[in-house]
C-alpha positions in Angstrom: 113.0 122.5 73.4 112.8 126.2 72.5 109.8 126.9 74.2 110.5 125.1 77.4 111.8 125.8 80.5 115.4 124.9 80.9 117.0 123.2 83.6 120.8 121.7 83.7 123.3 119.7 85.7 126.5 118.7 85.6 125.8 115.6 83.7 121.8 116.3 82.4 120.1 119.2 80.7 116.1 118.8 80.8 113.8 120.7 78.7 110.5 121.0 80.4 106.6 121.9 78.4 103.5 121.5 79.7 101.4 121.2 76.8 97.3 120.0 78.9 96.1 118.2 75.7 98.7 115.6 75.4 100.0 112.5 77.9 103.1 113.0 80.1 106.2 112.3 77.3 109.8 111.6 77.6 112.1 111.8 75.2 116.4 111.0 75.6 118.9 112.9 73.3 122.3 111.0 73.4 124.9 112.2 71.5 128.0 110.1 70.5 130.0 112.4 72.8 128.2 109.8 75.6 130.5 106.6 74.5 129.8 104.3 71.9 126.5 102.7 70.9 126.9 99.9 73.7 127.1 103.0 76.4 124.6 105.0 74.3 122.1 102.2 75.0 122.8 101.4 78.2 122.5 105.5 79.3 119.2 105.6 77.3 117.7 102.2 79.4 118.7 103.8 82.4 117.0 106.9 82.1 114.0 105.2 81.2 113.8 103.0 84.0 114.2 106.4 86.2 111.4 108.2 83.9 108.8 105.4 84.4 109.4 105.8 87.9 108.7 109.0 88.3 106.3 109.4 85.2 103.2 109.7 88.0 105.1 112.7 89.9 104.0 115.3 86.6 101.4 117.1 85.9 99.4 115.7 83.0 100.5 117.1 79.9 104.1 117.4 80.5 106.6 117.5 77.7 110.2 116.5 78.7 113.4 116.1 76.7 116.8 114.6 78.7 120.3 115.6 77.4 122.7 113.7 79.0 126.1 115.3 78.9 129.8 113.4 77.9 130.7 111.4 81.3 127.0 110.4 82.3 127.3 107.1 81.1 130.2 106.5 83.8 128.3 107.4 86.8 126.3 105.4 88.9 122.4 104.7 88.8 122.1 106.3 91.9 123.5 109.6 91.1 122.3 109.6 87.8 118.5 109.5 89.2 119.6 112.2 91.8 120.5 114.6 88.8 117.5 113.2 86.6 115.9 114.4 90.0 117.4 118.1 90.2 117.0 119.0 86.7 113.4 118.3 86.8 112.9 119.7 89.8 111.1 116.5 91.8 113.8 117.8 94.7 
């Protein structure tokens, strides 16, 4: 994360390496700021299902940490993949 390039949101910070020798990762930081472990969960399942669809839209190698922010876990899946979007930079 400190080497990265950092990208933020309202609702998502993303941390962004691109390290050639190693697969595309993803990695979720939720902190309990996000809700309780129900809504902890259900953030982190949701951003997975967003990063497996657009796992084949980086460049091999790619390193990627997702912070999402208190008050992500009350938007929709819609707008959360438009942010996931923007702070990755896919548009």
């Amino acid at each position: 994360m400190r080497q990265g390039k950092k990208l933020s949101t309202k609702h998502l910070v993303g941390y962004q390496l691109l390290e050639t020798e190693n697969p595309t990762r993803f990695g979720f930081v939720v902190s309990k700021a996000c809700g309780g472990a129900v809504k902890r969960n259900q953030l982190k399942r949701r951003l997975r299902s967003i990063a497996r669809d657009k796992l084949n839209q980086f460049p091999a190698g790619s390193q990627l940490v997702l912070r999402p922010l208190p008050g992500s876990s009350e938007l929709e899946f819609s707008a959360l993949a438009s942010d996931f979007d923007r702070v990755l930079g896919l548009k």
